[in-house]
N, CA, C and O atoms as a GROMACS GRO file, in nm:
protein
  444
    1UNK      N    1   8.498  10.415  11.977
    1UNK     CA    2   8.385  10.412  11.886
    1UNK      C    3   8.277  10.509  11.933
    1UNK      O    4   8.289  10.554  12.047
    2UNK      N    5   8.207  10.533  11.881
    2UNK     CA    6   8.045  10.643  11.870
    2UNK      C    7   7.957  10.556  11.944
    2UNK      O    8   7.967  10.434  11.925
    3UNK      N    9   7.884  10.595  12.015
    3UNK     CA   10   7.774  10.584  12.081
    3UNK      C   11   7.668  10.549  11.986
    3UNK      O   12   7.709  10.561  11.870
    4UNK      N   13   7.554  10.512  11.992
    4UNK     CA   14   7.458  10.466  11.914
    4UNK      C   15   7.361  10.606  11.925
    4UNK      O   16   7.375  10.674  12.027
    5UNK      N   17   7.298  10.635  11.858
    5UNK     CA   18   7.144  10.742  11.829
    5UNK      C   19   7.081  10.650  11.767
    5UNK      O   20   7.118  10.540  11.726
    6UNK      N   21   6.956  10.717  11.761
    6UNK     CA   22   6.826  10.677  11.743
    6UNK      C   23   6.827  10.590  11.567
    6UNK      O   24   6.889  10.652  11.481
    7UNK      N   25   6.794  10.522  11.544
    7UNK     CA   26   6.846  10.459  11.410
    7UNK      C   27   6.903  10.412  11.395
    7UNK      O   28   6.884  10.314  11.324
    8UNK      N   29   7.063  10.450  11.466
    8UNK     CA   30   7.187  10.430  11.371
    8UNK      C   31   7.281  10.321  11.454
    8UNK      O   32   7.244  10.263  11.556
    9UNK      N   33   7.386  10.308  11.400
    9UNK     CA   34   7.477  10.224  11.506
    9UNK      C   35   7.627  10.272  11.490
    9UNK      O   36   7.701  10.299  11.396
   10UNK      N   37   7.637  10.268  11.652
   10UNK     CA   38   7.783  10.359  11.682
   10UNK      C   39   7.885  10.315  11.593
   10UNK      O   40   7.941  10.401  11.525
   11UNK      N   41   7.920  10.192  11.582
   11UNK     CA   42   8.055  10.088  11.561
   11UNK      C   43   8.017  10.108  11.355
   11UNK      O   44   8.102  10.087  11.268
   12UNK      N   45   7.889  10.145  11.333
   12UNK     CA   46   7.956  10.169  11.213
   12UNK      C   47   8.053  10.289  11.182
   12UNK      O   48   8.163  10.296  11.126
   13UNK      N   49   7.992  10.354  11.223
   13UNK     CA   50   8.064  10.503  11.208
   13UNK      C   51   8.223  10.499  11.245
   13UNK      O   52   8.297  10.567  11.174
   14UNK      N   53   8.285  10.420  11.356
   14UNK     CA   54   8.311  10.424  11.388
   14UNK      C   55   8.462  10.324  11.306
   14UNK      O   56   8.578  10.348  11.338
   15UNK      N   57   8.429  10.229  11.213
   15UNK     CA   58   8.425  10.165  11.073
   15UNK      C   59   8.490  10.245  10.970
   15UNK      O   60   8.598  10.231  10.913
   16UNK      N   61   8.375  10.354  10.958
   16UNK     CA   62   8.392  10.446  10.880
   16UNK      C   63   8.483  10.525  10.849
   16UNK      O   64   8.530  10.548  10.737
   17UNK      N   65   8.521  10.586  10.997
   17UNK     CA   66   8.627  10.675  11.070
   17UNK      C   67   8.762  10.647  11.003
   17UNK      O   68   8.809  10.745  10.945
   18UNK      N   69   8.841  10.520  10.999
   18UNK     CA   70   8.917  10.501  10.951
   18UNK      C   71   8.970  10.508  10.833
   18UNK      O   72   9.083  10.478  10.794
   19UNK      N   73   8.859  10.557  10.766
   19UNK     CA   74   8.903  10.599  10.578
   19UNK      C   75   8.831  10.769  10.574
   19UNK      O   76   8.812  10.811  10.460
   20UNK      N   77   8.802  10.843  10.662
   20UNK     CA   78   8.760  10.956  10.648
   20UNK      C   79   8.905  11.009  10.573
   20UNK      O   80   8.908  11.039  10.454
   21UNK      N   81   9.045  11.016  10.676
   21UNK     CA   82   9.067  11.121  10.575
   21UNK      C   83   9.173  11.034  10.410
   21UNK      O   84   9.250  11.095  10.335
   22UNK      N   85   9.137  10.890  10.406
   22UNK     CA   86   9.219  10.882  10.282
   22UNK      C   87   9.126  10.880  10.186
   22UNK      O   88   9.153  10.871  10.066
   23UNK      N   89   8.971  10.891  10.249
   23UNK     CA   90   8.897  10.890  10.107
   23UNK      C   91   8.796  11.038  10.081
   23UNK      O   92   8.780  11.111   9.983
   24UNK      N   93   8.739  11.040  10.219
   24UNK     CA   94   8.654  11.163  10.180
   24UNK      C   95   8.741  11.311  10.188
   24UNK      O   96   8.706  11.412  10.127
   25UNK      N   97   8.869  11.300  10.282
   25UNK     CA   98   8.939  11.442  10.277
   25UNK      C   99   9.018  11.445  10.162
   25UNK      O  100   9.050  11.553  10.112
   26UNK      N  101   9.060  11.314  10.104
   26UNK     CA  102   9.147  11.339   9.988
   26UNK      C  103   9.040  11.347   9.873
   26UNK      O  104   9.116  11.408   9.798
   27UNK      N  105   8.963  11.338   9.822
   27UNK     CA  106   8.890  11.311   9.723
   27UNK      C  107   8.846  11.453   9.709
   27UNK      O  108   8.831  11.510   9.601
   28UNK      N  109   8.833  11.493   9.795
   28UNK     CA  110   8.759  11.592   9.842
   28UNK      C  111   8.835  11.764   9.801
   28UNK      O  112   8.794  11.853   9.727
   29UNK      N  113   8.964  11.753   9.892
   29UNK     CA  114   9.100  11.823   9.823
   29UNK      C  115   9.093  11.873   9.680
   29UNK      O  116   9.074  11.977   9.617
   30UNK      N  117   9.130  11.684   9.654
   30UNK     CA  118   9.171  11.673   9.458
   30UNK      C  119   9.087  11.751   9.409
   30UNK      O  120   9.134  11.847   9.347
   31UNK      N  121   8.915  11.737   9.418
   31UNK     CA  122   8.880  11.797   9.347
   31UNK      C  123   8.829  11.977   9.371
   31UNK      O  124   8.760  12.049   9.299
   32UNK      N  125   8.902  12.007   9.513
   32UNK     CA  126   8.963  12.155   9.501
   32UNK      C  127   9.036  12.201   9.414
   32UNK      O  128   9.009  12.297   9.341
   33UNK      N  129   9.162  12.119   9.412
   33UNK     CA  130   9.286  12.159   9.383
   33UNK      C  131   9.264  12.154   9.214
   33UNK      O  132   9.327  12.228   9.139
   34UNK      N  133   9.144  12.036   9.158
   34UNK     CA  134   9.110  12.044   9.000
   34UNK      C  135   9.035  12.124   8.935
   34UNK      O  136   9.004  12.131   8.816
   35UNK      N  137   8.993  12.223   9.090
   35UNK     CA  138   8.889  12.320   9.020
   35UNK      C  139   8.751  12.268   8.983
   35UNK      O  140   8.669  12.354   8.950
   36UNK      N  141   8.703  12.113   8.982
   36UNK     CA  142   8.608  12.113   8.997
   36UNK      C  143   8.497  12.078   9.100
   36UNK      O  144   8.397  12.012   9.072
   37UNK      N  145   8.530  12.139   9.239
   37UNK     CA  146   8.456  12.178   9.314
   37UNK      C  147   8.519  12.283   9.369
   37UNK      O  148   8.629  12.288   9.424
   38UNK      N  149   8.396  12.410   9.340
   38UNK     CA  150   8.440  12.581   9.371
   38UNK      C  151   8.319  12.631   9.477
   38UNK      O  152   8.205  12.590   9.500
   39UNK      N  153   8.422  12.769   9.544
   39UNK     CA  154   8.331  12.801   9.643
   39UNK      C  155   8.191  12.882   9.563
   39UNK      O  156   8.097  12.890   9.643
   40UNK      N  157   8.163  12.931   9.450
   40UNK     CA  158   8.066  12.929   9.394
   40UNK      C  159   7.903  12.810   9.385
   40UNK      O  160   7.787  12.841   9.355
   41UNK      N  161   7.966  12.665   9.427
   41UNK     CA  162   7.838  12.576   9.438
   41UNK      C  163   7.794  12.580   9.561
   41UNK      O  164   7.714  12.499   9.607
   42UNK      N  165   7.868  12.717   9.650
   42UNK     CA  166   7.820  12.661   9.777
   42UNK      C  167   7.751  12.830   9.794
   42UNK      O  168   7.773  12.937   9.738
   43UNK      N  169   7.660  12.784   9.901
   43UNK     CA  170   7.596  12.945   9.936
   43UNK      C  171   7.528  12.964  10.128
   43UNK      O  172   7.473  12.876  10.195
   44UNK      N  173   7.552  13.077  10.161
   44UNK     CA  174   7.507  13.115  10.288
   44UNK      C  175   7.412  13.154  10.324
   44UNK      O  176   7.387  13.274  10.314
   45UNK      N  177   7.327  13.066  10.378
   45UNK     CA  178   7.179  13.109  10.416
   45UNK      C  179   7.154  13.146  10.541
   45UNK      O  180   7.104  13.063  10.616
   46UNK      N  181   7.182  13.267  10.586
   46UNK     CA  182   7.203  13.297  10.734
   46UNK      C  183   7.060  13.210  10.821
   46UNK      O  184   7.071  13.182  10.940
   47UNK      N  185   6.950  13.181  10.754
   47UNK     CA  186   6.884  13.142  10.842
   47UNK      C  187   6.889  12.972  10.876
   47UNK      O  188   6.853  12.923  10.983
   48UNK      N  189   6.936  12.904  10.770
   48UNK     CA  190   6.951  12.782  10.786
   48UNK      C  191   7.086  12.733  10.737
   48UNK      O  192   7.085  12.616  10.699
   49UNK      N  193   7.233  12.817  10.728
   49UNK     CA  194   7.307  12.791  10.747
   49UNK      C  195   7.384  12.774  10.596
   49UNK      O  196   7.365  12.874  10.528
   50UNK      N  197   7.481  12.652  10.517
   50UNK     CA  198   7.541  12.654  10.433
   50UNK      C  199   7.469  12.532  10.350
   50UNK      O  200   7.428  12.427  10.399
   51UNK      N  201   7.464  12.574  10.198
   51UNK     CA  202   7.428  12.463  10.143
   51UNK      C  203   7.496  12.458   9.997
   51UNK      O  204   7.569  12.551   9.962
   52UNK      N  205   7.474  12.362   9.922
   52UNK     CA  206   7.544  12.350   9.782
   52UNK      C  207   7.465  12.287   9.659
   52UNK      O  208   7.412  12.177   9.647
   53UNK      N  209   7.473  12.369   9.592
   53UNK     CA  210   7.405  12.323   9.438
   53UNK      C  211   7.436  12.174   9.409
   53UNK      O  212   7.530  12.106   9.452
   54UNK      N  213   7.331  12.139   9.323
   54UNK     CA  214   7.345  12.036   9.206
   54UNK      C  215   7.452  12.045   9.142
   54UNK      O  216   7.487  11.927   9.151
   55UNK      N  217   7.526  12.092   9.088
   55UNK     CA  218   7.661  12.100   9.041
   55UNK      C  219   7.736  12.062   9.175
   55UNK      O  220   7.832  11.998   9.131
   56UNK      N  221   7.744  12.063   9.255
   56UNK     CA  222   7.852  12.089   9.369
   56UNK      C  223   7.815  11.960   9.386
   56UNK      O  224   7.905  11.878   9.367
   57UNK      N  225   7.670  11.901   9.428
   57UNK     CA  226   7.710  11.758   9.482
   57UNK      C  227   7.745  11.667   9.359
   57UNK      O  228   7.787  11.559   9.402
   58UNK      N  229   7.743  11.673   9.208
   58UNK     CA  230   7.776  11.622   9.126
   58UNK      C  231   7.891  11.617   9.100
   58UNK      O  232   7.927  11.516   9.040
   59UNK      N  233   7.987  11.715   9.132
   59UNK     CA  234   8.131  11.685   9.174
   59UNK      C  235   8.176  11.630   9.283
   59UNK      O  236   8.284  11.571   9.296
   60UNK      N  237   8.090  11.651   9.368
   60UNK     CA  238   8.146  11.591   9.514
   60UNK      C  239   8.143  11.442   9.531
   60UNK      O  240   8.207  11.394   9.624
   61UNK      N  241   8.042  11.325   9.410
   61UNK     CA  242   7.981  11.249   9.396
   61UNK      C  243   8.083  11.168   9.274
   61UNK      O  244   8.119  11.050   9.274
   62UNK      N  245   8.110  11.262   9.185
   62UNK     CA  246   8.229  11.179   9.095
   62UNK      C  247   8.324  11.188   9.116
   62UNK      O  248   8.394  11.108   9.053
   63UNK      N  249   8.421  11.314   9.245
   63UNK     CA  250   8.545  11.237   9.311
   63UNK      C  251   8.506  11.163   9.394
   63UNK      O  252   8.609  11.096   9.399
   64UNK      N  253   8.455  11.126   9.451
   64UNK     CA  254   8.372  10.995   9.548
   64UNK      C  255   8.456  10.906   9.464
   64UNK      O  256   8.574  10.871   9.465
   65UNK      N  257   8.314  10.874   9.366
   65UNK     CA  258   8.353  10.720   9.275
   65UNK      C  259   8.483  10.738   9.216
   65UNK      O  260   8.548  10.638   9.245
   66UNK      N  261   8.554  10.817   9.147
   66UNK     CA  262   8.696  10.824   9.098
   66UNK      C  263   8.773  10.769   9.217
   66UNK      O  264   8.848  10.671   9.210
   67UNK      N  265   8.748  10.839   9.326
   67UNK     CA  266   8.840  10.805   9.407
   67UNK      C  267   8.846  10.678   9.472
   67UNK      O  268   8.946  10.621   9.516
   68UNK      N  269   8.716  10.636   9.473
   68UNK     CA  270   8.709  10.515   9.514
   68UNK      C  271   8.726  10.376   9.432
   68UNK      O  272   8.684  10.267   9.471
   69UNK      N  273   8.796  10.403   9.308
   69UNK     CA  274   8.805  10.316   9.200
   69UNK      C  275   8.981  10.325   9.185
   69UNK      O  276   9.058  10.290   9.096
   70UNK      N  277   8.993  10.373   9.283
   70UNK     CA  278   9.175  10.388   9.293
   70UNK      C  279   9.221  10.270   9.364
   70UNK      O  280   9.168  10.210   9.458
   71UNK      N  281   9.354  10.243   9.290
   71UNK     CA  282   9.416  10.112   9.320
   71UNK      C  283   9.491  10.155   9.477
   71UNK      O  284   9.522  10.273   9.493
   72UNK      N  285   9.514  10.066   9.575
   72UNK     CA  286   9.527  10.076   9.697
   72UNK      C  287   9.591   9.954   9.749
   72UNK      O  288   9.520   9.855   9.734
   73UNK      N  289   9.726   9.931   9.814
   73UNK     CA  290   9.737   9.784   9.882
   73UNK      C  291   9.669   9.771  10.002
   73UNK      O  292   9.660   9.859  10.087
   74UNK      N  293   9.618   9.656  10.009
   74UNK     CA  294   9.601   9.586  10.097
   74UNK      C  295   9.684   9.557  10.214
   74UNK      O  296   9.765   9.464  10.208
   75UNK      N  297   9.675   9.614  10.297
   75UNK     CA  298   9.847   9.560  10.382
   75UNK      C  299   9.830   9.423  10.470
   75UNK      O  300   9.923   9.364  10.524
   76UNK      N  301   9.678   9.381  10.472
   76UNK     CA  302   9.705   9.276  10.540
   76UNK      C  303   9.683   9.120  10.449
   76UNK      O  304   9.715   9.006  10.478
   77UNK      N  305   9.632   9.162  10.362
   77UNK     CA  306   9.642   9.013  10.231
   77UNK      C  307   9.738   9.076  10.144
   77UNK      O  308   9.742   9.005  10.043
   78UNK      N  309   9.819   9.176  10.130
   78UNK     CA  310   9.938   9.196  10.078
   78UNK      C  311   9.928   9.222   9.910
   78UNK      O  312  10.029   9.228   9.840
   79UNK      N  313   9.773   9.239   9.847
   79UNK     CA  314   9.774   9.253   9.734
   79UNK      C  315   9.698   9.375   9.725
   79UNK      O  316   9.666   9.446   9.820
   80UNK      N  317   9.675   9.392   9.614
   80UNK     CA  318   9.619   9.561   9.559
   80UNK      C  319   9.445   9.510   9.532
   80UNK      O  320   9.401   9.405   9.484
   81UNK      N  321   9.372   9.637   9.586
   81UNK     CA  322   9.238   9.636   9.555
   81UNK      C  323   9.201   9.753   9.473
   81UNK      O  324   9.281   9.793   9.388
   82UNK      N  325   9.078   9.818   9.491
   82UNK     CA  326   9.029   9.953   9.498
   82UNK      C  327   9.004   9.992   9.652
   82UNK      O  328   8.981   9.930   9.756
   83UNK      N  329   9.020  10.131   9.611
   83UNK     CA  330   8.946  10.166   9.803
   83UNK      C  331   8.806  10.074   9.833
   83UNK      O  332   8.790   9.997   9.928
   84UNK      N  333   8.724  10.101   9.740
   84UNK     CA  334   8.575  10.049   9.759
   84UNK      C  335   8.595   9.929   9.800
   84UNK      O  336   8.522   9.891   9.892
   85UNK      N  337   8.704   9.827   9.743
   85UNK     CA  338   8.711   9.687   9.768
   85UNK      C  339   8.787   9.676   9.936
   85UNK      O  340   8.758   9.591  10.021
   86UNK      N  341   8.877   9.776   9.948
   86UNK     CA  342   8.936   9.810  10.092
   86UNK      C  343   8.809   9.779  10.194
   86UNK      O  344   8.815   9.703  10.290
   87UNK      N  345   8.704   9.846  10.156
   87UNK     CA  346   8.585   9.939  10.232
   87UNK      C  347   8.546   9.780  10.270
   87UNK      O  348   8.573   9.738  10.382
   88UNK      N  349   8.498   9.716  10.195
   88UNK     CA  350   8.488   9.589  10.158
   88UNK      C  351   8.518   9.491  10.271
   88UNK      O  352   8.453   9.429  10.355
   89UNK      N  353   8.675   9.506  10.228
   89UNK     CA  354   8.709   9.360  10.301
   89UNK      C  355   8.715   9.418  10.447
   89UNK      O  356   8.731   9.323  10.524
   90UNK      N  357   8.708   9.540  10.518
   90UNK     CA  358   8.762   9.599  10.630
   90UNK      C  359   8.615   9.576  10.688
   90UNK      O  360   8.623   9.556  10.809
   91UNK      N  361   8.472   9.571  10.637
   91UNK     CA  362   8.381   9.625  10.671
   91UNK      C  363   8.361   9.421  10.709
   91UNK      O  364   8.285   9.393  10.801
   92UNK      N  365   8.437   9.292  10.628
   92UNK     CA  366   8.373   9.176  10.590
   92UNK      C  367   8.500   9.136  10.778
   92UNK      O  368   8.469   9.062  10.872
   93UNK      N  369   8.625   9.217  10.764
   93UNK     CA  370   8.666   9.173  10.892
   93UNK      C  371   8.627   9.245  11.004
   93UNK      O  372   8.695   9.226  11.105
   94UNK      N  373   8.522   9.332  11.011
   94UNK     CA  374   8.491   9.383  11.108
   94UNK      C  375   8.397   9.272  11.185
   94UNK      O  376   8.407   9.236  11.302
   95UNK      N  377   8.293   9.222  11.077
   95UNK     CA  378   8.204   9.122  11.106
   95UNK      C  379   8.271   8.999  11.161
   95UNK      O  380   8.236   8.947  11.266
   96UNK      N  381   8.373   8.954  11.080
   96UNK     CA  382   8.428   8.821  11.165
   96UNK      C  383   8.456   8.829  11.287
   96UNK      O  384   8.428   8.741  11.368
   97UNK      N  385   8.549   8.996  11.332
   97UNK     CA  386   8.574   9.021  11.464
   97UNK      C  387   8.432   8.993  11.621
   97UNK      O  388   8.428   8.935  11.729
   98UNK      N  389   8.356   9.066  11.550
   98UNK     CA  390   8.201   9.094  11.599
   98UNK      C  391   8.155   8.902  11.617
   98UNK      O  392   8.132   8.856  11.729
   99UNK      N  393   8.149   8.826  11.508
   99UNK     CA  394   8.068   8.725  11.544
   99UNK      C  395   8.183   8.597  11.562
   99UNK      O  396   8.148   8.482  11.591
  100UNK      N  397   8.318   8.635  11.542
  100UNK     CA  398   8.438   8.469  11.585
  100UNK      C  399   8.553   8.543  11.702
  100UNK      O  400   8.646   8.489  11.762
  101UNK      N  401   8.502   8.698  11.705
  101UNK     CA  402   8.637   8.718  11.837
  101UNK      C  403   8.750   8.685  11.750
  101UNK      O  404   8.842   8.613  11.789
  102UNK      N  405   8.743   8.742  11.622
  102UNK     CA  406   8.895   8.742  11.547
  102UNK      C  407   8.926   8.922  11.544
  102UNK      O  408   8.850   9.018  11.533
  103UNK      N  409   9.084   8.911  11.561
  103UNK     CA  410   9.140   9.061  11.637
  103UNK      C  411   9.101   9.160  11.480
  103UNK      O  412   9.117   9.104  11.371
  104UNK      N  413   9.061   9.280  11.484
  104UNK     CA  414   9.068   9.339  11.419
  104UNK      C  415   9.138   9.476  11.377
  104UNK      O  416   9.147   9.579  11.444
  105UNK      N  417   9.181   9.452  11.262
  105UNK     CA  418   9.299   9.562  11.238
  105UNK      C  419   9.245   9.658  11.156
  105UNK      O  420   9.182   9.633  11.053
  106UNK      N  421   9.277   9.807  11.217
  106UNK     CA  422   9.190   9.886  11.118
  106UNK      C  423   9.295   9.944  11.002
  106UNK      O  424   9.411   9.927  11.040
  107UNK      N  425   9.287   9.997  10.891
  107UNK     CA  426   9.357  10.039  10.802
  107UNK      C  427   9.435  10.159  10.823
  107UNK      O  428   9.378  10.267  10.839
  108UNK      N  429   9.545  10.148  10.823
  108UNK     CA  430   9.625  10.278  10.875
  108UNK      C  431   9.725  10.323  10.743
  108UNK      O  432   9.813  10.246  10.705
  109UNK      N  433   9.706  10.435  10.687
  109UNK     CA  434   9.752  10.484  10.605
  109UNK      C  435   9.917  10.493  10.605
  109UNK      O  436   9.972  10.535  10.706
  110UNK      N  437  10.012  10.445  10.467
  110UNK     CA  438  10.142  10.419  10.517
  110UNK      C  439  10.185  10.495  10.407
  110UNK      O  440  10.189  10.451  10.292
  111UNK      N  441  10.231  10.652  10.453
  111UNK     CA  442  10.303  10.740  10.378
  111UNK      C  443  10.406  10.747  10.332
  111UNK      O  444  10.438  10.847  10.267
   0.00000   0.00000   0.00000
């Protein structure tokens, strides 16, 4: 897990980690590969680096929710959710782990 900074807390991120690439790298892809997010919303500001239009995060924002409204099993209650509901129950057994010392299993993608 991540270390903590100022604000934040390590063990979420760390939470997080485990759906980086089935939700934000795939979502992310798709909407390469759909053409609607192009290297046109993005631009190079040599002095402060790379940034992206209103259009760009408005695509980046509705494969988000598309993607996260995708049906997904569950592998450990054995039924189908959405990712978001994944996010959900992974984020509701992280807590049980944290406050009953029940083992926690993180979501591992089964290709």
């Amino acid at each position: 897990l991540q270390g903590p900074r100022a604000h934040e807390h390590g063990r979420v991120f760390g939470l997080m980690e485990e759906f980086r690439p089935a939700i934000a790298d795939a979502c992310l892809l798709t909407a390469i590969g759909r053409g609607a997010l192009s290297s046109s919303m993005f631009a190079n500001n040599k002095k402060h680096g790379w940034s992206i239009n209103r259009d760009g995060y408005r695509a980046i924002v509705k494969a988000y929710e598309t993607h996260c409204n995708r049906s997904i099993k569950d592998h450990i209650e054995g039924d189908r959710t959405t990712w978001r509901g994944l996010m959900e129950r992974q984020a509701e057994r992280f807590a049980a782990q944290c406050e009953h010392d029940i083992a926690y299993v993180p979501y591992s993608m089964d290709f």
